[in-house]
Every structure is written in C-alpha cells, then in structure tokens.
C-alpha positions in Angstrom: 110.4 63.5 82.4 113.7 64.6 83.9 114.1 61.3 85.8 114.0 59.7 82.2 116.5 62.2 80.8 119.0 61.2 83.7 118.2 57.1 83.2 119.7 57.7 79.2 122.8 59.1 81.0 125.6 58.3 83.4 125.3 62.1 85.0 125.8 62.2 88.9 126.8 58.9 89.5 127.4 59.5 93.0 124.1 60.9 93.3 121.5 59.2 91.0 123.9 55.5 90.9 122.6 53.3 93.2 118.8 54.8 91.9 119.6 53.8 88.1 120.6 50.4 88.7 117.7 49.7 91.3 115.1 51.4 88.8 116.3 50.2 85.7 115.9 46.3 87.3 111.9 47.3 87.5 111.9 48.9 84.1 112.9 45.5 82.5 110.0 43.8 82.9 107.8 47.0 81.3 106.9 46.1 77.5 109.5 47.2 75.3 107.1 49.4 73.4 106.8 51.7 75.9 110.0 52.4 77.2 111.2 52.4 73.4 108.4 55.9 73.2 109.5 57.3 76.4 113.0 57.3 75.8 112.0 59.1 72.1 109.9 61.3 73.8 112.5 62.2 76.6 116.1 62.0 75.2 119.4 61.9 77.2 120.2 65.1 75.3 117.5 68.1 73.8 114.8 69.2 74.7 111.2 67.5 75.0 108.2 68.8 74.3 106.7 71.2 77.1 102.9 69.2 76.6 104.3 66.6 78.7 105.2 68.5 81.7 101.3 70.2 82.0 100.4 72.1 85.3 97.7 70.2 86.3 100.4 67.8 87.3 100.3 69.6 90.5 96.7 67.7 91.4 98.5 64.6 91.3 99.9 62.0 88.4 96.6 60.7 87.1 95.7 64.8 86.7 98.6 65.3 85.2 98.7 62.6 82.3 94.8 63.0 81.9 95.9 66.9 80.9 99.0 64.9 78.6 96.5 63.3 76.7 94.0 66.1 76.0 96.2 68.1 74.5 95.3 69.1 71.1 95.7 67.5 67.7 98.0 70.6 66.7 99.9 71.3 69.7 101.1 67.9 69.5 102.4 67.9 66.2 104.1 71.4 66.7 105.6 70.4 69.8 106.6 67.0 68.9 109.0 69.2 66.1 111.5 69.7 69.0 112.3 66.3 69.0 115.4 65.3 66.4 113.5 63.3 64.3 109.5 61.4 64.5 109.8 57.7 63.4 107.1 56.0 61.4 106.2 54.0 64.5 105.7 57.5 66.5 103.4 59.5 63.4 100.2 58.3 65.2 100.9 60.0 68.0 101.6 63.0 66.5 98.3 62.5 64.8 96.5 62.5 68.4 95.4 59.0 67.4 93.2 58.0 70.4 94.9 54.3 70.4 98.7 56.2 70.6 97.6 58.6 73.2 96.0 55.0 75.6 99.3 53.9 74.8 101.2 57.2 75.6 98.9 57.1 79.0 99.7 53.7 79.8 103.5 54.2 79.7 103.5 56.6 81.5 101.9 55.2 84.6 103.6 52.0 84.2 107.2 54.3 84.4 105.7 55.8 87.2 105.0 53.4 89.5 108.2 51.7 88.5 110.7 54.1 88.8 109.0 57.1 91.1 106.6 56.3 93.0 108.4 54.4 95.1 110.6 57.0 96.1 107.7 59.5 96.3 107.9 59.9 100.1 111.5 60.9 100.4 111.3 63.0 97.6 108.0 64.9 98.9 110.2 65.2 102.1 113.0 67.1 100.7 110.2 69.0 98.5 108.4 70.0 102.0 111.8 71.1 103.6 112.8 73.4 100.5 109.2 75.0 100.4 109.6 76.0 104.0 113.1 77.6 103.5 111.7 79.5 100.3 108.2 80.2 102.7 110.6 81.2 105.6 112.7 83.8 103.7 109.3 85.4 102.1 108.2 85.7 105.6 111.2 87.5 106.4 112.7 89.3 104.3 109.7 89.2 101.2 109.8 88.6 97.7 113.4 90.1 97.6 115.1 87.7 100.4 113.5 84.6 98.3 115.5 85.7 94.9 118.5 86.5 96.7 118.6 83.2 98.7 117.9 80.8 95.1 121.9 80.7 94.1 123.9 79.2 93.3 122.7 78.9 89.8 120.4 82.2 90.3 121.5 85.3 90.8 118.8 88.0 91.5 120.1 91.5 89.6 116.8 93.7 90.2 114.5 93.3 88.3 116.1 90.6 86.7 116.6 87.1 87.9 119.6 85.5 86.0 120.1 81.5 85.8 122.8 79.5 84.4 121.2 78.2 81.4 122.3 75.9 77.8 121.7 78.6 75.7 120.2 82.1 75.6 117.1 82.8 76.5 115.0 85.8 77.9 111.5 85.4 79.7 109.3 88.3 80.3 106.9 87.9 82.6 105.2 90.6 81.4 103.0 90.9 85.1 102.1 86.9 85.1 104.2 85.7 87.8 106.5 83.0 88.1 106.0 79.3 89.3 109.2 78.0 90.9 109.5 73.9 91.0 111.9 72.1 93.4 113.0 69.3 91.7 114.9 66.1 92.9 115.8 64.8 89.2 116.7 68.3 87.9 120.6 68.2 87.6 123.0 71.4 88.1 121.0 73.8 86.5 117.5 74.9 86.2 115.6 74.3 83.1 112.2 76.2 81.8 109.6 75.5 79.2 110.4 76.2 75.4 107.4 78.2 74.4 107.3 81.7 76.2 103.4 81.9 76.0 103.2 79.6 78.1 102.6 80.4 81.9 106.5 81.2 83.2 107.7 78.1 85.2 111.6 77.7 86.0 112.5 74.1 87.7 115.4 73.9 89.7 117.8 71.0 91.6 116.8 70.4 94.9 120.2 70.0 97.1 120.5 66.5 97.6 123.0 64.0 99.0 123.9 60.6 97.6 121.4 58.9 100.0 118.8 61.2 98.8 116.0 58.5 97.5 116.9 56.2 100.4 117.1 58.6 103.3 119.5 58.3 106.0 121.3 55.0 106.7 119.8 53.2 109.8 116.7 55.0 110.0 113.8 55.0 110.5 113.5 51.3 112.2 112.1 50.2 115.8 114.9 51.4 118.1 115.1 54.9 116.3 111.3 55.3 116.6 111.4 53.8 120.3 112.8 57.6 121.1 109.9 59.0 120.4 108.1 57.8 123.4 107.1 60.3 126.2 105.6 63.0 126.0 108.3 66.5 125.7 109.4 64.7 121.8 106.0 64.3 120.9 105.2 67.9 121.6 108.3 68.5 119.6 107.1 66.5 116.6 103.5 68.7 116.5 105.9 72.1 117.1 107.5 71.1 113.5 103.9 70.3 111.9 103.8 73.3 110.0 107.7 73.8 110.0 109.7 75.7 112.4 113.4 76.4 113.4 115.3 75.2 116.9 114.3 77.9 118.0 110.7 78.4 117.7 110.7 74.5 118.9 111.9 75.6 121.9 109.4 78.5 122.3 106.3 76.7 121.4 107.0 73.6 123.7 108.7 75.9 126.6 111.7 73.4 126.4 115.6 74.8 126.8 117.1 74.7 123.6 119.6 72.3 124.0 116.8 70.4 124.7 115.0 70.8 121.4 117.9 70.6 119.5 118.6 66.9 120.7 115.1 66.4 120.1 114.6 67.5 116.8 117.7 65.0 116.2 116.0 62.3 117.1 112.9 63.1 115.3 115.1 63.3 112.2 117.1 59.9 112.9 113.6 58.4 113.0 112.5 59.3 109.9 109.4 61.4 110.8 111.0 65.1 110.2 113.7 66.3 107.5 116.0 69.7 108.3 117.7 71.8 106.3 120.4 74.3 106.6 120.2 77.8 106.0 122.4 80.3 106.8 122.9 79.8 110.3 119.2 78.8 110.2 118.5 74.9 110.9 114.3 74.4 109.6 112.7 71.2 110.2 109.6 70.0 108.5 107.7 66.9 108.6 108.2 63.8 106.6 104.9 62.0 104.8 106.3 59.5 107.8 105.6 62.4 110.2 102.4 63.6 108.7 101.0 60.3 109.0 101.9 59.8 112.8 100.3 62.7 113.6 97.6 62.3 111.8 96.9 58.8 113.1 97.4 60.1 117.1 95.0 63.8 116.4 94.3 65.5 119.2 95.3 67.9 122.0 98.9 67.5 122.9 99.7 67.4 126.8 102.4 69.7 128.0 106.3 68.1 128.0 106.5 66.4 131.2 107.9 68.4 134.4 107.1 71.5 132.4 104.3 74.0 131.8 103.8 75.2 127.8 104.3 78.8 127.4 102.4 79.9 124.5 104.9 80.7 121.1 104.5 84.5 121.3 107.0 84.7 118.2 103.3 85.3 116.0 101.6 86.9 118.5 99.7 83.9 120.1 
C-alpha cells in the first residue's frame, strides 16, 4: 500500500526515481481496471483503509490478501468511508460483492509481482539488518535502549513514545504491546492504523540510500564472489548467520580483527551479507543471497586455515 502511495507522487526522487520509472514500465501492461482501483484505494494523499494492511500479512502475500478479502461486509463499508469519495464503479466492493473482492485479489497480486516482488530480496536484506540493530540494543540495554535508539522521528519521553506525525493522535496501549514495522516504502515519518481498537502497529522508514532496491553498484557478480573462496571467509560468512558485529566475527572464528573487518567487506561487496551502522557499532547480517549459500553448502565448518577456532565465549559457549 505505501509503495502505491509513493508511485501517485514525485516524493524522494533521489531515492525512489530510478524505482518509479522501472516499475511503472511493468505496471503498463496490467489491465487498466485494476490499477484504476488500486490507485482509489491507495491515494497519493489521505489515508487508506487499515483492512488492507491485515497482520496476517506477516505469513507471506497470498496470507495477507486471503485476510484482505475476508474481511467483513461491514468493515468494509465503514472503512472504505476514509476514502474522499466511493465511485459507482467501486459500490460493489463496498458491498463485499464476491466478483469485486476476485477482482480486488487479483490486483493486488498482479501489483505485486510487478512492482515488489522483484525487489523483495534487497528489501528483506535491509529488513534483516534493522531487526538485528533493534534485537541488538534489546539485548543490551532492554526495552529502554530499543525506544531510545528509534529517532529521529521518535523520541522516547518515559512512558511515552512520541513520533512526528500529520495530525494529532494518541494511542494507548492500554497493556497490548506494540508491533514495530521496518518499512522500505514508508517515507520520512512513521505512520499507524486509523482505528485505535485495532492491535497497536506503528510503521516506520527504513534508512535507505538511493541504490536501495538495486544494492551496491558492481556487486554481487563472479569476481566479487571469487573472494569468497577458502576457507577463513567462509567461516566468516556462517559467524554472521545469525548476525554479529566485527567484533564477535573475530571471536567466533579466532581471526585478528583487521582480519574480519576486511572480510566482512568482502562478504558485503559480494552481495551475501548487508551492515549497518550504529553508534560506533558496525552489525552485519545475512542477505537472502547469504541465506541461500549457506543453506545450499550445510554442514560443519572447518577452522580458518593456519588457525585453530576458539570458541565465542561472548554468550558463554
């Protein structure tokens, strides 16, 4: 939904540019009709209705648009309100008319594939790095160092977290928790659901650099993954499986760390991990690229070459 708020405008043209014009090339040859409901559904400017953005997303896209359309003859017409205006062509829909909703579902999987989907990986790669920053700083500092460390557009004022927001609006939580959602199409601020019964979820950008859906330039290709081979990177690459710093590279492969710094490097130059800065804190993570090497090569990793593995001691082991 918010990539189809940012296609209506020119917003970030230095970061979403080059991803408009490449997307909106496949959306030309999807049938009129449904782009004409998607943008009606999803304007440039408003709001659009919270049954569109259901949690059972989470389980994956066909989870998520199965939940879109079961929802209820009356939520749907309620909801719907927040639009400007419901066109004659749009009443069925509103009416949970089972030939709408088909046509609801197929639109949205046809925008989808087009214009997410093939951009999934590098978006679930920057998703991966910002979950282990936010995991890293519960680990460390608990629930309190994770509020602290969401600025720039959050400010955590105990017991209330403040965000830069279009209009007024408090949230109690009222003991049910809060769901926080990295988001590559969510631009400069974070944005919630309209109706406060609703379980409490508050989306926010993802930081992001112009080459953001492409990765970096150059990479990954043959001579970048030739630098994986022998055996002290590979060790390197299963130290970041579950996401670690420099650091704890070092440790858990017994390698200087000079030495895992330049390998974590070329890890990332190849595509197969993604780092991110915090504080003075560098934390890589592996890419879908990554997952899948590893996961294609399973098995006991031998110790880097001319060294013996110490065992990481920084959890005890």
């Amino acid at each position: 939904m918010l990539s189809l708020t940012l296609l209506g405008t020119a917003q970030g043209r230095a970061v979403f540019g080059p991803w408009r014009a490449q997307v909106r090339v496949g959306l030309g040859r999807l049938p009129r009709g449904q782009l004409r409901l998607l943008r009606h559904l999803a304007p440039p400017v408003g709001d659009f209705p919270d049954f569109l953005t259901p949690p059972q997303a989470s389980l994956g896209v066909e989870a998520g648009i199965e939940a879109v359309l079961a929802t209820p003859r009356r939520r749907l017409r309620r909801e719907l309100e927040v639009l400007p205006s419901v066109p004659s062509w749009a009443r069925p829909l509103a009416d949970g008319e089972p030939l709408a909703l088909a046509g609801l579902g197929q639109a949205l999987r046809s925008y989808h594939r087009a214009a997410v989907a093939p951009y999934w990986p590098r978006m679930q790669a920057l998703i991966d790095a910002e979950r282990a920053v936010r995991a890293h700083a519960l680990l460390d500092h608990g629930s309190e160092g994770l509020l602290v460390g969401l600025g720039p557009t959050m400010q955590w004022k105990p017991p209330v977290l403040e965000v830069d927001y279009h209009l007024e609006h408090d949230i109690h939580l009222a003991g049910r928790g809060l769901t926080l959602v990295p988001s590559a199409f969510c631009w400069r601020m974070p944005i919630t659901l309209i109706d406060p019964a609703l379980p409490p979820v508050l989306v926010y950008p993802l930081p992001r650099t112009p080459d953001w859906w492409t990765g970096p330039a150059g990479s990954p290709g043959p001579r970048a993954l030739a630098n994986l081979l022998g055996p002290t990177r590979a060790a390197c690459l299963r130290a970041i499986e579950d996401g670690c710093t420099t650091g704890e590279v070092a440790r858990r492969t017994g390698v200087a760390p000079p030495t895992a710094s330049q390998h974590a490097t070329a890890l990332r130059e190849a595509g197969l991990t993604a780092s991110t800065r915090h504080g003075n804190t560098v934390l890589h993570t592996l890419t879908p690229l990554g997952t899948a090497l590893l996961r294609a090569n399973s098995g006991p990793a031998p110790p880097p070459a001319g060294r013996t593995a110490t065992p990481d001691r920084s959890l005890g082991g």
